[in-house]
PDBQT receptor file of N, H, CA, C and O in Angstrom, charges set to zero:
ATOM      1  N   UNK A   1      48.947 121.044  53.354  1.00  0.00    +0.000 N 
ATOM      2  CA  UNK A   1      48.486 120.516  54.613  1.00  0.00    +0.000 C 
ATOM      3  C   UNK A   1      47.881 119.133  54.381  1.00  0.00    +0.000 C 
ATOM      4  O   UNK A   1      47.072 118.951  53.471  1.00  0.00    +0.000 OA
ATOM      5  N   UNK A   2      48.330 118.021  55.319  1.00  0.00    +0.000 N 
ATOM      6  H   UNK A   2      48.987 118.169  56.058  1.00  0.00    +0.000 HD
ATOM      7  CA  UNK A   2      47.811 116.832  54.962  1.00  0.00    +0.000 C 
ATOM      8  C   UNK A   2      46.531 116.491  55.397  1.00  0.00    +0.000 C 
ATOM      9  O   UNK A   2      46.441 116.974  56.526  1.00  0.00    +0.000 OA
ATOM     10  N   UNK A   3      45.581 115.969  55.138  1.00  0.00    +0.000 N 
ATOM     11  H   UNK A   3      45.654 115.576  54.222  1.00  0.00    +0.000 HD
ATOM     12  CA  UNK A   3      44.254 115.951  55.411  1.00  0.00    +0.000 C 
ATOM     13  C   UNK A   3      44.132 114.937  56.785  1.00  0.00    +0.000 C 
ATOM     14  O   UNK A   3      44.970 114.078  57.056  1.00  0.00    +0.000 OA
ATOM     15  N   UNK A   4      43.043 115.190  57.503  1.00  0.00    +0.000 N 
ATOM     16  H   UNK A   4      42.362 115.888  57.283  1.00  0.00    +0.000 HD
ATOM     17  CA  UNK A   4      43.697 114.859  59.254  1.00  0.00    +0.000 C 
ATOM     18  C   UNK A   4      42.604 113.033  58.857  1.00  0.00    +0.000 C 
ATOM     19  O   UNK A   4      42.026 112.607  57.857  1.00  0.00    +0.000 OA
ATOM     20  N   UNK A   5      42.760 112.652  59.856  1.00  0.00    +0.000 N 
ATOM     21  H   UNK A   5      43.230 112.999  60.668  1.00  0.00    +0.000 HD
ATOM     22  CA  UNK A   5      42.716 111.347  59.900  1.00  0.00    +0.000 C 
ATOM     23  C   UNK A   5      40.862 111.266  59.955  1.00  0.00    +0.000 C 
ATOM     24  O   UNK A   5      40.462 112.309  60.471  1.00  0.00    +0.000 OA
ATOM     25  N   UNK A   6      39.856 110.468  59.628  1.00  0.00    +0.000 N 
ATOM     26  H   UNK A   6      40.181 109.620  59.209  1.00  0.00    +0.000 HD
ATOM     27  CA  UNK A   6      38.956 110.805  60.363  1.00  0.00    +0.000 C 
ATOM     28  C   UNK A   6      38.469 110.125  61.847  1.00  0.00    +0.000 C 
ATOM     29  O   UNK A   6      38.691 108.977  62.232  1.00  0.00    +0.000 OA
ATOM     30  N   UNK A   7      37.889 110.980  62.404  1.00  0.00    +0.000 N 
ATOM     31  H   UNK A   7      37.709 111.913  62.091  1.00  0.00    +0.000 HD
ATOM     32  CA  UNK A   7      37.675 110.823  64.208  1.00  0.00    +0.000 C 
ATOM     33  C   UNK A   7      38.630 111.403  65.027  1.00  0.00    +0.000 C 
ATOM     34  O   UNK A   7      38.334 111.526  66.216  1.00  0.00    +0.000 OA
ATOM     35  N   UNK A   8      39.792 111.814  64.615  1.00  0.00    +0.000 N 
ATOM     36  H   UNK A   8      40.033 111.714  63.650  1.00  0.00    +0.000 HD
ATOM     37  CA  UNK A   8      40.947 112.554  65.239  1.00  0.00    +0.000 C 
ATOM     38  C   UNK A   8      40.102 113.483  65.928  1.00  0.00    +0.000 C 
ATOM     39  O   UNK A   8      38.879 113.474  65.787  1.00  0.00    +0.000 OA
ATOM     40  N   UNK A   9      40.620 114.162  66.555  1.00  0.00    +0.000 N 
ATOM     41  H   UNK A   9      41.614 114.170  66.670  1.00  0.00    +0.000 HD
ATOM     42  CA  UNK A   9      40.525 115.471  67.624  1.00  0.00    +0.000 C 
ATOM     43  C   UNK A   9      41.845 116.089  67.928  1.00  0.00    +0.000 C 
ATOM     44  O   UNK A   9      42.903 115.554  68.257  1.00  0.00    +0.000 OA
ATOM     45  N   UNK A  10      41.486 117.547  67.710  1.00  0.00    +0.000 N 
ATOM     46  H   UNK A  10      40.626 117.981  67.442  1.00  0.00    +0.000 HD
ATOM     47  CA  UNK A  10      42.563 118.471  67.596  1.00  0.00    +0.000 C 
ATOM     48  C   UNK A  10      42.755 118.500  69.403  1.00  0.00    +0.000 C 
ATOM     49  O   UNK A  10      41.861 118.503  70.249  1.00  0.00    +0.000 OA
ATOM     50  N   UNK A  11      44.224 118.519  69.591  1.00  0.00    +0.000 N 
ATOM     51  H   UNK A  11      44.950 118.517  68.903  1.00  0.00    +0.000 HD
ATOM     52  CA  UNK A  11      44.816 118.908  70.875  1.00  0.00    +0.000 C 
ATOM     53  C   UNK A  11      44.628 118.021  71.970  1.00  0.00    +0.000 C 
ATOM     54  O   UNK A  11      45.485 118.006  72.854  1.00  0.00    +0.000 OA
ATOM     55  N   UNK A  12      43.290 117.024  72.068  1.00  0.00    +0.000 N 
ATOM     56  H   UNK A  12      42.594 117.037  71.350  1.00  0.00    +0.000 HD
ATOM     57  CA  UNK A  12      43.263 115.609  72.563  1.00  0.00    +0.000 C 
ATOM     58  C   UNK A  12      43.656 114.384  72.921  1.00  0.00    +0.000 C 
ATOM     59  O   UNK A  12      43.642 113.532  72.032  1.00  0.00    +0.000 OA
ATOM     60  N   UNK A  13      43.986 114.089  73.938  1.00  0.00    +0.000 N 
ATOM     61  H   UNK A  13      43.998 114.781  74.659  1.00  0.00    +0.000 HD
ATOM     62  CA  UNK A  13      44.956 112.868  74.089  1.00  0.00    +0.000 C 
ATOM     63  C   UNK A  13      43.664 111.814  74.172  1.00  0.00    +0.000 C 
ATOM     64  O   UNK A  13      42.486 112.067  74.426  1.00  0.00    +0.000 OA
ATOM     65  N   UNK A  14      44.239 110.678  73.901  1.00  0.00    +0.000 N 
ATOM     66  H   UNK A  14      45.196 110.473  73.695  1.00  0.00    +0.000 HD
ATOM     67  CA  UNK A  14      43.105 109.855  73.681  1.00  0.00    +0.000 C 
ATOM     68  C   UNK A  14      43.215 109.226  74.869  1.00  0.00    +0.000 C 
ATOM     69  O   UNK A  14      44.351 108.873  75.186  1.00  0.00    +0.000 OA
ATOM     70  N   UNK A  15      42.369 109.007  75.570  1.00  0.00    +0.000 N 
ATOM     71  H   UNK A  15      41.447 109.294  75.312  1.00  0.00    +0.000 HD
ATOM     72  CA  UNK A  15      42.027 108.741  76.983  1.00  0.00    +0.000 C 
ATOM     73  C   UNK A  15      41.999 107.340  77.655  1.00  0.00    +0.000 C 
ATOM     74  O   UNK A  15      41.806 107.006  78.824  1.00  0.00    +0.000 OA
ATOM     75  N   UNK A  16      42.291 106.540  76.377  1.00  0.00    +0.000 N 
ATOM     76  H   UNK A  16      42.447 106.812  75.427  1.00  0.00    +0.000 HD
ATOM     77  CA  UNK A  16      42.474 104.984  76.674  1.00  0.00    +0.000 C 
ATOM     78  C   UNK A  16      43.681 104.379  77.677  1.00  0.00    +0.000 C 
ATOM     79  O   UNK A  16      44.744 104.988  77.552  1.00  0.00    +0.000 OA
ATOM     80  N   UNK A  17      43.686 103.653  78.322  1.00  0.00    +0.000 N 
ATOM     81  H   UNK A  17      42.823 103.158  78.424  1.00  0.00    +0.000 HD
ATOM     82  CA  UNK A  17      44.058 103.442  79.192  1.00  0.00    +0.000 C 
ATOM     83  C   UNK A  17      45.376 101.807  79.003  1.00  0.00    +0.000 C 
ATOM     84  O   UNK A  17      45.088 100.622  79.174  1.00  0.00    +0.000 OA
ATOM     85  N   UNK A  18      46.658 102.366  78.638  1.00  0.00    +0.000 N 
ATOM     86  H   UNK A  18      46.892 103.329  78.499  1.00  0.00    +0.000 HD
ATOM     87  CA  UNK A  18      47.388 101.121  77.940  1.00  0.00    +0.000 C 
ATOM     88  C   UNK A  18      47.175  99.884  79.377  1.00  0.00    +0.000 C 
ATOM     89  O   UNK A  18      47.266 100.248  80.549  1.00  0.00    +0.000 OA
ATOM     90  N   UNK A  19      46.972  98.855  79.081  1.00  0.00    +0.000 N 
ATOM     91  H   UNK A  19      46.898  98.559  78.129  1.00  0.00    +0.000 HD
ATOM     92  CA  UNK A  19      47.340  97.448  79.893  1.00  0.00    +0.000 C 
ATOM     93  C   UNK A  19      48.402  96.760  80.164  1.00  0.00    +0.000 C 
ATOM     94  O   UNK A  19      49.129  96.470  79.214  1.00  0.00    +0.000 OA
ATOM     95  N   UNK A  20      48.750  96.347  81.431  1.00  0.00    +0.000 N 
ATOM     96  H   UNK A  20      48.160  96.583  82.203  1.00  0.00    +0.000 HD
ATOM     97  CA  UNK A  20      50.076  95.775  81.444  1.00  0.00    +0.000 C 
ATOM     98  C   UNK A  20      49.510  94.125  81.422  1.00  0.00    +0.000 C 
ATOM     99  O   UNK A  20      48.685  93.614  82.179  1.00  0.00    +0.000 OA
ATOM    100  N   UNK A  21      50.107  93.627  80.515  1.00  0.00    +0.000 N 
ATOM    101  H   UNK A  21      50.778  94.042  79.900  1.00  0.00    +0.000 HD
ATOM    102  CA  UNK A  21      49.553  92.198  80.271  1.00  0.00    +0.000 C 
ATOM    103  C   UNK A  21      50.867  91.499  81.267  1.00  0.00    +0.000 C 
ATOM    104  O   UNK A  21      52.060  91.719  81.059  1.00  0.00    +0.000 OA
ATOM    105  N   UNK A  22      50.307  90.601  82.400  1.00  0.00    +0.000 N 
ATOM    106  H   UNK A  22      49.338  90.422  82.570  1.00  0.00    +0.000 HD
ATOM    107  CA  UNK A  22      50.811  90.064  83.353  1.00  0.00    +0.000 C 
ATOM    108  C   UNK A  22      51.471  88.503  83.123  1.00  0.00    +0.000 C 
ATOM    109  O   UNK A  22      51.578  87.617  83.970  1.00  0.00    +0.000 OA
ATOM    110  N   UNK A  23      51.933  88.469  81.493  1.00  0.00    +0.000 N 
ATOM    111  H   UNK A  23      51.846  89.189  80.805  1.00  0.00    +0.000 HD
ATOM    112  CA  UNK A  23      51.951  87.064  81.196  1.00  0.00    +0.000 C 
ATOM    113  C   UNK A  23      53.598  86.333  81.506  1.00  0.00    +0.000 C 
ATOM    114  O   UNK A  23      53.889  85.138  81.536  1.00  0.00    +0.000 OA
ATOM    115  N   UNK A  24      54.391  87.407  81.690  1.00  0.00    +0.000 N 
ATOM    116  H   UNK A  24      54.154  88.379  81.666  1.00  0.00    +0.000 HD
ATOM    117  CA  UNK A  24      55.926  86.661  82.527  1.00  0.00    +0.000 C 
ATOM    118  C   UNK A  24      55.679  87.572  83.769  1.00  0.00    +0.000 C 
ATOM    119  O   UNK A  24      54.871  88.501  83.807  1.00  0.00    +0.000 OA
ATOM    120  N   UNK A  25      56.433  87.197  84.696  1.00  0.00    +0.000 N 
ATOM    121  H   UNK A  25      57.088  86.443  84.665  1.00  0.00    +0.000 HD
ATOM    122  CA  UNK A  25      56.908  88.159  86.168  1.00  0.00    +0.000 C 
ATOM    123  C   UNK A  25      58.491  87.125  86.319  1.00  0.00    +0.000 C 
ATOM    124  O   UNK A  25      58.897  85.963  86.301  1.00  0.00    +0.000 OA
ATOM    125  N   UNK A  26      58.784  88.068  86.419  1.00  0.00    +0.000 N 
ATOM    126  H   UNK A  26      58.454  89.012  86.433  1.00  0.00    +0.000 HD
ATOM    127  CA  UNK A  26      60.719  87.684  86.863  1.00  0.00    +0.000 C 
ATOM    128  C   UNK A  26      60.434  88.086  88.005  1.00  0.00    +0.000 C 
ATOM    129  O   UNK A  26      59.869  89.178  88.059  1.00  0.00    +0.000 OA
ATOM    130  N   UNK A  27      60.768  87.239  89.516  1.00  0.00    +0.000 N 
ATOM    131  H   UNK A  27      61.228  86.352  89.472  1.00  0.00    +0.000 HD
ATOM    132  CA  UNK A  27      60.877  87.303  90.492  1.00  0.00    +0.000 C 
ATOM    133  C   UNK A  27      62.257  86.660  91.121  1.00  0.00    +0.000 C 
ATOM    134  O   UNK A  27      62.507  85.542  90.668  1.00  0.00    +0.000 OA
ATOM    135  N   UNK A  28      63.124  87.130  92.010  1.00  0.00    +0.000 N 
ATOM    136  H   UNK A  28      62.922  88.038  92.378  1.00  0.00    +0.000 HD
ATOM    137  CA  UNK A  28      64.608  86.437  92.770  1.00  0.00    +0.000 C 
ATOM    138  C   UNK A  28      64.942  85.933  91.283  1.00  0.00    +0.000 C 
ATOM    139  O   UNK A  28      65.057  84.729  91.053  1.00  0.00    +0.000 OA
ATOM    140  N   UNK A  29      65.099  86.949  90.241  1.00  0.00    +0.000 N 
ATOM    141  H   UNK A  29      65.006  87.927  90.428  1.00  0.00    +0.000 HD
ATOM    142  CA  UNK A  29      65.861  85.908  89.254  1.00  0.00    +0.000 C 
ATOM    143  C   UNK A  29      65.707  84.763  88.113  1.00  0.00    +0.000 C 
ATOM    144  O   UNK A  29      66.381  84.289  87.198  1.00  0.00    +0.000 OA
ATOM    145  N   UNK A  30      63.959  84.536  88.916  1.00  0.00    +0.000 N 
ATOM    146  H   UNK A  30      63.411  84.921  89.659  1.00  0.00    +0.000 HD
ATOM    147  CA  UNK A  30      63.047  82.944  88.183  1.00  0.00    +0.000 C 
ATOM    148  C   UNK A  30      62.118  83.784  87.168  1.00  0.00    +0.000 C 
ATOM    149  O   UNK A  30      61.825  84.939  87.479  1.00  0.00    +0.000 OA
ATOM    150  N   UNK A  31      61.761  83.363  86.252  1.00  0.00    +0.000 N 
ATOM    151  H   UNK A  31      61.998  82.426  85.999  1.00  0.00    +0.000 HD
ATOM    152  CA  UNK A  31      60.851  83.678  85.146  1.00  0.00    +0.000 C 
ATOM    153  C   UNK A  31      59.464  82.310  85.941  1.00  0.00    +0.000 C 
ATOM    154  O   UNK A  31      59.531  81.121  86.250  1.00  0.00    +0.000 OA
ATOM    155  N   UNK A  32      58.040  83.689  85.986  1.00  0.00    +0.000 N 
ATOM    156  H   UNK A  32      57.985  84.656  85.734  1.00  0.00    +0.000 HD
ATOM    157  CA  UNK A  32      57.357  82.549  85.674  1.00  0.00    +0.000 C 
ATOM    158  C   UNK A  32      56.241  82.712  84.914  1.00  0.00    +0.000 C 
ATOM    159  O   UNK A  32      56.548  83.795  84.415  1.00  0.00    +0.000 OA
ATOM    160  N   UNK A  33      55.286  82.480  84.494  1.00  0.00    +0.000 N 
ATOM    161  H   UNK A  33      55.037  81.600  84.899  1.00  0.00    +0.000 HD
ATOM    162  CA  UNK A  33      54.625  82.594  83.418  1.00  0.00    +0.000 C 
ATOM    163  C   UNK A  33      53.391  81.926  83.686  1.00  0.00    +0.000 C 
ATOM    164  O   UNK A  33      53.231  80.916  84.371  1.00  0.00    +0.000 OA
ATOM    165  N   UNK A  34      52.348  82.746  82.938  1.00  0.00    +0.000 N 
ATOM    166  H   UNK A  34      52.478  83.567  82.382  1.00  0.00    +0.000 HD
ATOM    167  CA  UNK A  34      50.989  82.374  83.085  1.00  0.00    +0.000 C 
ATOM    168  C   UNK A  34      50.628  80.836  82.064  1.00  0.00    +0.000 C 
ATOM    169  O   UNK A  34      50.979  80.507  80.931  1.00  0.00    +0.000 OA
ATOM    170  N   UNK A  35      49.662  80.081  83.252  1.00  0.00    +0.000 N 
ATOM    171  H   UNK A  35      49.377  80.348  84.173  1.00  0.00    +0.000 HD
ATOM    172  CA  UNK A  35      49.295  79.017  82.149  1.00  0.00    +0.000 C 
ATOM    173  C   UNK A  35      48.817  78.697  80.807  1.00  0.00    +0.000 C 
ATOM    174  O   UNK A  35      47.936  79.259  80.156  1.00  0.00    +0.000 OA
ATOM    175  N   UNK A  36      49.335  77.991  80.593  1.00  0.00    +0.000 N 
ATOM    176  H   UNK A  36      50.051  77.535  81.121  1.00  0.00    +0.000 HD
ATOM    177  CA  UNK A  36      49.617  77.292  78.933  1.00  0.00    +0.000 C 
ATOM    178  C   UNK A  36      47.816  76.663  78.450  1.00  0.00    +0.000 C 
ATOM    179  O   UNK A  36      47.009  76.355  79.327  1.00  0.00    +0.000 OA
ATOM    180  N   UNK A  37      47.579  76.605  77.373  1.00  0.00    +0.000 N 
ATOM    181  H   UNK A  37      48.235  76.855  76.660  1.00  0.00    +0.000 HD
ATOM    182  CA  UNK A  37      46.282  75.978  77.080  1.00  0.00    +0.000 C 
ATOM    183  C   UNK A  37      46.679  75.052  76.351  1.00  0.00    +0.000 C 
ATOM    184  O   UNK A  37      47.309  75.256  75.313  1.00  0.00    +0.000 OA
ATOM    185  N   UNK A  38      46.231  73.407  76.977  1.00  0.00    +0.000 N 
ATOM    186  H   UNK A  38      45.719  73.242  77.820  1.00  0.00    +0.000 HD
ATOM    187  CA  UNK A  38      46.330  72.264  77.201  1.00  0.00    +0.000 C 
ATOM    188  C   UNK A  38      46.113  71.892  75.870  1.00  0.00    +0.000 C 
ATOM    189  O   UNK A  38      46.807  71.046  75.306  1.00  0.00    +0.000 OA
ATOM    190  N   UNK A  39      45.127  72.518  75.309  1.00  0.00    +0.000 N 
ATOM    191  H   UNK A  39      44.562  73.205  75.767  1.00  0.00    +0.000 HD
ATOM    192  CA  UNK A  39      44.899  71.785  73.450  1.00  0.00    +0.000 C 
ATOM    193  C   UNK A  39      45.536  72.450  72.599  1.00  0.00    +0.000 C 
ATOM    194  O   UNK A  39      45.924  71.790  71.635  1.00  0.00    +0.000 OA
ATOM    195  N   UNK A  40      45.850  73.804  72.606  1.00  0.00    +0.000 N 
ATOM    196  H   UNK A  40      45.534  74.340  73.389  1.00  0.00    +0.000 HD
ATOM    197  CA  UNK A  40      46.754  74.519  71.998  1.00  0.00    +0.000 C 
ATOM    198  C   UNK A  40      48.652  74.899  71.785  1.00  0.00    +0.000 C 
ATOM    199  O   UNK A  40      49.456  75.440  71.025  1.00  0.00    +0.000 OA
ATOM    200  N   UNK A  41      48.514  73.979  73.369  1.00  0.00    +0.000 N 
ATOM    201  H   UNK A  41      47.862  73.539  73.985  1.00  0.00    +0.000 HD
ATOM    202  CA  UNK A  41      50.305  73.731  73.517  1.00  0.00    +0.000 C 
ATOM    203  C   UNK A  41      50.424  75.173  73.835  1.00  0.00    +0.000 C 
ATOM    204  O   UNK A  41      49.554  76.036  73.958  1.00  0.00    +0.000 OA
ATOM    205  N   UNK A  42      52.161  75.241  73.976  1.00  0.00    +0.000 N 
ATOM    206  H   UNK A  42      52.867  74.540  73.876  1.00  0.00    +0.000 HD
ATOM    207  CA  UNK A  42      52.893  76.342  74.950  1.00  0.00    +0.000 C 
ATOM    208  C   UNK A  42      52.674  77.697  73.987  1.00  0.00    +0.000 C 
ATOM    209  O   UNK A  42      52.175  78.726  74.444  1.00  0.00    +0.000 OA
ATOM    210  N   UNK A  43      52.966  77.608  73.056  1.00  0.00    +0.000 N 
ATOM    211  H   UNK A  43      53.371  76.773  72.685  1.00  0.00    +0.000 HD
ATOM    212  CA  UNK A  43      52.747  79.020  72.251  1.00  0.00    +0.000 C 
ATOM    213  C   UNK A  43      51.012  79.999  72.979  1.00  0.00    +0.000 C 
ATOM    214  O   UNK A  43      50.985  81.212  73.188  1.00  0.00    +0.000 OA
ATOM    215  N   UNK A  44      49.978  79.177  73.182  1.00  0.00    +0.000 N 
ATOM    216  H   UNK A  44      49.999  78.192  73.013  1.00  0.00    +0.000 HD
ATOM    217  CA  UNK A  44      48.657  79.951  74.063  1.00  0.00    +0.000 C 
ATOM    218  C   UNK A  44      48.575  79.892  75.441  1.00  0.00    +0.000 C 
ATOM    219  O   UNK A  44      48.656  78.951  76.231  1.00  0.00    +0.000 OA
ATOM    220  N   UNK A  45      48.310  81.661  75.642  1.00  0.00    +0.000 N 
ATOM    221  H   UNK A  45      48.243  82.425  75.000  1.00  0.00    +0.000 HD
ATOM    222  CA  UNK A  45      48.461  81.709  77.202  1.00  0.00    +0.000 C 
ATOM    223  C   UNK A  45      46.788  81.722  77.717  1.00  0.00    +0.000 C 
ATOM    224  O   UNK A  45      46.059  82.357  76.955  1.00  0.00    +0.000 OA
ATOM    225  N   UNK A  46      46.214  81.193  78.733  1.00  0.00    +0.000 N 
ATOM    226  H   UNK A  46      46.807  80.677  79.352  1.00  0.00    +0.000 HD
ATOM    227  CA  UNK A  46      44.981  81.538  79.319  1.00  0.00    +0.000 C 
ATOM    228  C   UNK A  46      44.792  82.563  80.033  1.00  0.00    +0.000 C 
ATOM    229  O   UNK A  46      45.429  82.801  81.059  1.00  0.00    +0.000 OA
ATOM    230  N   UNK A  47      43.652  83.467  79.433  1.00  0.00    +0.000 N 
ATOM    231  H   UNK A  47      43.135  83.273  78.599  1.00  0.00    +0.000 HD
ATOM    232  CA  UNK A  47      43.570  84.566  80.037  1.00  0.00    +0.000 C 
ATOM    233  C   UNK A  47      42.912  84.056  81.178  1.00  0.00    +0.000 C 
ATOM    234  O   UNK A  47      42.271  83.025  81.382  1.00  0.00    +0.000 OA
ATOM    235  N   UNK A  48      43.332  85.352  82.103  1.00  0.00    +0.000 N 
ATOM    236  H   UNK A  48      43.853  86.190  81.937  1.00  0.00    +0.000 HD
ATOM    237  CA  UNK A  48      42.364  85.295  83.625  1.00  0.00    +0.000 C 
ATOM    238  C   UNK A  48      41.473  86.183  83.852  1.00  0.00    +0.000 C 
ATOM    239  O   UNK A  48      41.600  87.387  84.074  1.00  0.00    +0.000 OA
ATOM    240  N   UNK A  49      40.501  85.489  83.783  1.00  0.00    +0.000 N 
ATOM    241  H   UNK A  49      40.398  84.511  83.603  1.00  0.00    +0.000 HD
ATOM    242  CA  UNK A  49      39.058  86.272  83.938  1.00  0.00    +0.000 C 
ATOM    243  C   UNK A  49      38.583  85.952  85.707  1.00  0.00    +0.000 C 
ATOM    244  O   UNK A  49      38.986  84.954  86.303  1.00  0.00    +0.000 OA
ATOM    245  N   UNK A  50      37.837  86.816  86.229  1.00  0.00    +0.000 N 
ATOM    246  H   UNK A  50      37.510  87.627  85.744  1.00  0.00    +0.000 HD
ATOM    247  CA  UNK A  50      36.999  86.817  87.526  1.00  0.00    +0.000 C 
ATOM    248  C   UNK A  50      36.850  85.235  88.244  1.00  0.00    +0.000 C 
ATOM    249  O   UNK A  50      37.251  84.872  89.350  1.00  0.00    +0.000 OA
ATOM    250  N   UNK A  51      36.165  84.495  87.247  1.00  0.00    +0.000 N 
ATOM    251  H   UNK A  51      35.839  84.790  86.349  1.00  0.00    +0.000 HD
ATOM    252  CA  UNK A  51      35.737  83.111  87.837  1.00  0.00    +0.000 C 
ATOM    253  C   UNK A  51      36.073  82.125  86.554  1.00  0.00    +0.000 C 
ATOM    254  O   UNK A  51      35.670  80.963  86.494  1.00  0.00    +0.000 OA
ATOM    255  N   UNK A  52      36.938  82.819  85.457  1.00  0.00    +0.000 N 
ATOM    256  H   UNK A  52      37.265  83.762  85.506  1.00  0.00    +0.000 HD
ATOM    257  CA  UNK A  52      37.453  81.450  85.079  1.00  0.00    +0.000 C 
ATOM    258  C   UNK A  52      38.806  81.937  84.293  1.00  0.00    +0.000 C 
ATOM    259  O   UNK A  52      39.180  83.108  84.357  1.00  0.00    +0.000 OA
ATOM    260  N   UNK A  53      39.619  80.777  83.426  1.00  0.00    +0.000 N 
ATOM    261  H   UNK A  53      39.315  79.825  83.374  1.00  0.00    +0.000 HD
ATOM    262  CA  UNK A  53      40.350  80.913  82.293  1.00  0.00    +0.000 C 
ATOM    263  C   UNK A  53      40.106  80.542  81.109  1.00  0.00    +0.000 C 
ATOM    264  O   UNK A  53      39.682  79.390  81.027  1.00  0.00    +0.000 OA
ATOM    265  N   UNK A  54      40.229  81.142  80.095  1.00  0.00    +0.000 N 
ATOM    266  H   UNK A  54      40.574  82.078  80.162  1.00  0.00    +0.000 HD
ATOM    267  CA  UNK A  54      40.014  81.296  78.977  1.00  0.00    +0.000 C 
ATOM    268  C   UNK A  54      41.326  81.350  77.882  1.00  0.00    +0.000 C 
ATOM    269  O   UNK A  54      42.248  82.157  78.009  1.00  0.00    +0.000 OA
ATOM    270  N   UNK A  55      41.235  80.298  76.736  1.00  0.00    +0.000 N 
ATOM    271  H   UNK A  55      40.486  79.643  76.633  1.00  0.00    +0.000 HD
ATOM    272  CA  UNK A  55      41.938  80.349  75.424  1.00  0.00    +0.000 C 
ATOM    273  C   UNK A  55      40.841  81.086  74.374  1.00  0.00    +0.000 C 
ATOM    274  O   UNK A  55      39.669  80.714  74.329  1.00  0.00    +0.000 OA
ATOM    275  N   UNK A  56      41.406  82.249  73.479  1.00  0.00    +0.000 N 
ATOM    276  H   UNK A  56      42.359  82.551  73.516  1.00  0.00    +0.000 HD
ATOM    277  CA  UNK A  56      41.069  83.058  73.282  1.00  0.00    +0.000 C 
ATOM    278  C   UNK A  56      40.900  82.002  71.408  1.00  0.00    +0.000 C 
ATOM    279  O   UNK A  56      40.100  82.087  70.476  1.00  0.00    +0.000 OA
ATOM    280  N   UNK A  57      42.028  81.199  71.656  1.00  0.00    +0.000 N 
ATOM    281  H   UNK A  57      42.678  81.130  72.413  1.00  0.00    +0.000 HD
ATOM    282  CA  UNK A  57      42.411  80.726  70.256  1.00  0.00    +0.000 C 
ATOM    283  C   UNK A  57      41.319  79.536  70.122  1.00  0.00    +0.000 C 
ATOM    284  O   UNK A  57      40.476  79.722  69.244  1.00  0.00    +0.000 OA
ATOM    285  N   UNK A  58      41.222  78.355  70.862  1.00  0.00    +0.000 N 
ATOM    286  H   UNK A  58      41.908  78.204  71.575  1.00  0.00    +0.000 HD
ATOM    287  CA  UNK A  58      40.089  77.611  70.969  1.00  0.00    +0.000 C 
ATOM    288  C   UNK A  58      38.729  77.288  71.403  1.00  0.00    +0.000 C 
ATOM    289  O   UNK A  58      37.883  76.523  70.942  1.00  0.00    +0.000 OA
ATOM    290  N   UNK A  59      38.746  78.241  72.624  1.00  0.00    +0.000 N 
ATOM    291  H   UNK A  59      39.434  78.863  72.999  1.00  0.00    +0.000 HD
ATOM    292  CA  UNK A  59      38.071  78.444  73.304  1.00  0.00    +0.000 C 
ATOM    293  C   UNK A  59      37.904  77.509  74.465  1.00  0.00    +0.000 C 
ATOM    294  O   UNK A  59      36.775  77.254  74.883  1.00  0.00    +0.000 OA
ATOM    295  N   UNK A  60      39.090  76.933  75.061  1.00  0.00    +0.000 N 
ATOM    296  H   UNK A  60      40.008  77.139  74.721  1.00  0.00    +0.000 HD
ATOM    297  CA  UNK A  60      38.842  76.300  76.228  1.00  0.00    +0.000 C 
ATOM    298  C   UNK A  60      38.829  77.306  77.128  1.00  0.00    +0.000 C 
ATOM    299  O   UNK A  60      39.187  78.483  77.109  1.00  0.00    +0.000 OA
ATOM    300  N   UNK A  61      38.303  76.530  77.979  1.00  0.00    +0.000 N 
ATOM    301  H   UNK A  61      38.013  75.574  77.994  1.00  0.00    +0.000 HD
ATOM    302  CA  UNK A  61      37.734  77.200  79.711  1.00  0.00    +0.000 C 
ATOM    303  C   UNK A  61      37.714  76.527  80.683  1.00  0.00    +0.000 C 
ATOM    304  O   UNK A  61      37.062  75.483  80.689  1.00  0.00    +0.000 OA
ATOM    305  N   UNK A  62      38.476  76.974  81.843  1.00  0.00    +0.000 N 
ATOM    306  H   UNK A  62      39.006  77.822  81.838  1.00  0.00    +0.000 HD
ATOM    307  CA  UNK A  62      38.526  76.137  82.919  1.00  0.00    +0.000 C 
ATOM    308  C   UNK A  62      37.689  77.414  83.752  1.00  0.00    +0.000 C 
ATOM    309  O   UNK A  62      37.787  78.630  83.586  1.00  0.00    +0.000 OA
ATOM    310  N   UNK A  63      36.947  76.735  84.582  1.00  0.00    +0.000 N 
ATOM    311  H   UNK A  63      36.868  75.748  84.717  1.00  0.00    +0.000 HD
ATOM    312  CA  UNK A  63      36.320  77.440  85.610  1.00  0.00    +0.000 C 
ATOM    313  C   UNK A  63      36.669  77.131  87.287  1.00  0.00    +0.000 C 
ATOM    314  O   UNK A  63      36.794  76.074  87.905  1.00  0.00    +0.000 OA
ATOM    315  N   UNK A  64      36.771  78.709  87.743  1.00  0.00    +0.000 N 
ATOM    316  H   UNK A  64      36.670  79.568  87.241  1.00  0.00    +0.000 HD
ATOM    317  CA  UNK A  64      37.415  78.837  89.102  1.00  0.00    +0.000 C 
ATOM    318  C   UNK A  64      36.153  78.143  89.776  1.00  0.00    +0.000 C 
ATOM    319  O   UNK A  64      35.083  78.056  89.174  1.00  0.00    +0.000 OA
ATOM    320  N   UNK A  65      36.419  77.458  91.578  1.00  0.00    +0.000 N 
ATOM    321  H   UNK A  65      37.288  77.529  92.068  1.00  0.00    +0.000 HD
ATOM    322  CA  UNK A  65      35.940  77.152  92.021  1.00  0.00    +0.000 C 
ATOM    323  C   UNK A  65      35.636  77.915  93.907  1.00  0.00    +0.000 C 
ATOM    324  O   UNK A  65      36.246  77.787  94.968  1.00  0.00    +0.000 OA
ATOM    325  N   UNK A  66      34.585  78.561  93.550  1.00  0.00    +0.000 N 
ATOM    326  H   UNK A  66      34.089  78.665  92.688  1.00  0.00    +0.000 HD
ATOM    327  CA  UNK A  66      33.797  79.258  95.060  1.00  0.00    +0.000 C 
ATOM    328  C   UNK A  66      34.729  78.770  95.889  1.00  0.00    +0.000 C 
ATOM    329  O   UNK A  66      34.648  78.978  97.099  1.00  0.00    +0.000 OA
TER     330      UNK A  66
């Protein structure tokens, strides 16, 4: 018997909740894609947060406006 992992739980599904990361949408055919971070070039996408965007890689931030 192989020795179980530790923190496992017998018969338990782990309750985490997978994310659909929203970074292409194909719509009528068009690809479009979430914005690019300006110092990092096209390879970094900005996440979207509540009241701003965020590069995760440099840390730029643009902030939404009220």
């Amino acid at each position: 018997m192989a020795p179980e992992k530790k923190g496992a739980t017998k018969g338990k599904k782990n309750k985490r909740t997978s994310k659909k990361y929203a970074k292409y949408k194909v719509e009528a055919g068009k690809v479009t894609r979430a914005q690019h971070c300006p110092k990092c070039g096209p390879a970094m996408f900005l996440a979207l947060h509540k009241d701003r965007k965020h590069c995760g890689c440099c840390g730029y931030t643009e902030f939404t406006k009220k």
